[in-house]
C-alpha positions in Angstrom: 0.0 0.0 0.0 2.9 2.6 0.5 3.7 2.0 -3.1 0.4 3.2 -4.0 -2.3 0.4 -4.5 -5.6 1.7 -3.8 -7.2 -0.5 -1.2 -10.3 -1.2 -3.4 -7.3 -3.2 -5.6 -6.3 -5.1 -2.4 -9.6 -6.0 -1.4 -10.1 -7.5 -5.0 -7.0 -10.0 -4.9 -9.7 -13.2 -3.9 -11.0 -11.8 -7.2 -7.7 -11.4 -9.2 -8.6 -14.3 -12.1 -12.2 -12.3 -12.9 -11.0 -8.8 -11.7 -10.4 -6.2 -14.6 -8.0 -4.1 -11.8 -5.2 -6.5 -13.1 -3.0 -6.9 -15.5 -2.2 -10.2 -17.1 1.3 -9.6 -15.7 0.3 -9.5 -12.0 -2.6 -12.4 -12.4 0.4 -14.4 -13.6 2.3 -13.3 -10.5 -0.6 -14.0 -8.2 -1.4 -17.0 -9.8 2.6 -18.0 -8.9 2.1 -17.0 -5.4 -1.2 -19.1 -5.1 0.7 -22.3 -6.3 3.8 -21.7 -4.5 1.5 -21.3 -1.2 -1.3 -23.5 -1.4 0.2 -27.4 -0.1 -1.3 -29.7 -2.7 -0.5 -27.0 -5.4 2.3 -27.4 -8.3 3.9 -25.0 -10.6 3.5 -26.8 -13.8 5.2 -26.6 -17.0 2.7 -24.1 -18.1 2.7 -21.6 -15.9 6.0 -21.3 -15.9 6.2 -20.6 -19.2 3.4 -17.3 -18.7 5.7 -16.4 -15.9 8.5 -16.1 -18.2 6.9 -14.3 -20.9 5.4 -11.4 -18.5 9.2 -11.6 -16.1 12.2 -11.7 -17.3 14.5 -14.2 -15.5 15.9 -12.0 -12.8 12.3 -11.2 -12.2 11.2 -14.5 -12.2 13.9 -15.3 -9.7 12.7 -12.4 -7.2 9.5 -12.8 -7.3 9.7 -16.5 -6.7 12.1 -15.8 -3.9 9.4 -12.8 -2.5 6.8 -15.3 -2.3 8.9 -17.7 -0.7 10.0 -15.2 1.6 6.4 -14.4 3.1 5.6 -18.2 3.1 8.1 -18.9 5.1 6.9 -15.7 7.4 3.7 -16.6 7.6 4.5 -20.0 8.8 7.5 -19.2 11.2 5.0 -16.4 12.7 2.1 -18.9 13.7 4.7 -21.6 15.0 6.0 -18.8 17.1 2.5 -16.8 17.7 3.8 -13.8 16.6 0.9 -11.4 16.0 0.2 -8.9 13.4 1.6 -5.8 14.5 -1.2 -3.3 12.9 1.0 -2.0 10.2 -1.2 -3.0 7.4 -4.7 -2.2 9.0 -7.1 -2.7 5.7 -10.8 -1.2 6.3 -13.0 -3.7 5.7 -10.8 -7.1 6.8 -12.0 -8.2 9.9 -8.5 -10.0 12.1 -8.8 -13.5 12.2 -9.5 -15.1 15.2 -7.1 -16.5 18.0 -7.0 -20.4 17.0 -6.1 -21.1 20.6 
C-alpha cells in the first residue's frame, strides 16, 4: 500500500482471475504465489512458461524468492505466535480469530 495500490485493488486479490484491476502480468504473478502457497498445489510446466513471458529471469527469480519469503513468514509467525503488528490495517478485513 505505501507504493500506492488503492485498497479497493487489495480487497479484489480473492477476485484477481475475474477482476479487470489487473493486468495479465500481476494475475500471472498472483497466480505463482497461489501455487507456491497453497500445499497440494504445483507450478506446472505451463505456468511457468506465462511467468517467463510477462518476467524476465531475474524477475522471475525475485519474485519466486518474494513469495517464498512471506511463506516462510507466515509460517515461522504462527509456530512462534507472533501477532500482526497493525502495520497493514485494511478497512473492511476483519482479524482472524485467535485459534487457541
Amino acid at each position: 500500500m505505501q507504493a500506492g495500490a488503492p485498497v479497493e485493488k487489495i480487497q479484489e486479490v480473492p477476485r484477481f482471475r475475474e477482476s479487470p484491476r489487473f493486468s495479465e502480468r500481476e494475475r500471472v504473478a498472483l497466480e505463482l504465489a497461489e501455487r507456491m502457497t497453497v500445499t497440494g498445489e504445483k507450478v506446472t510446466d505451463e505456468l511457468f512458461a506465462r511467468v517467463r513471458r510477462h518476467f524476465s529471469e531475474a524477475e522471475t527469480v525475485e519474485l519466486a524468492a518474494a513469495i517464498a519469503l512471506e511463506n516462510f513468514r507466515s509460517k515461522f509467525n504462527v509456530a512462534l505466535g507472533v501477532e500482526a503488528q497493525g502495520f497493514c490495517v485494511l478497512p473492511g478485513f476483519a482479524s482472524a480469530p485467535d485459534p487457541r
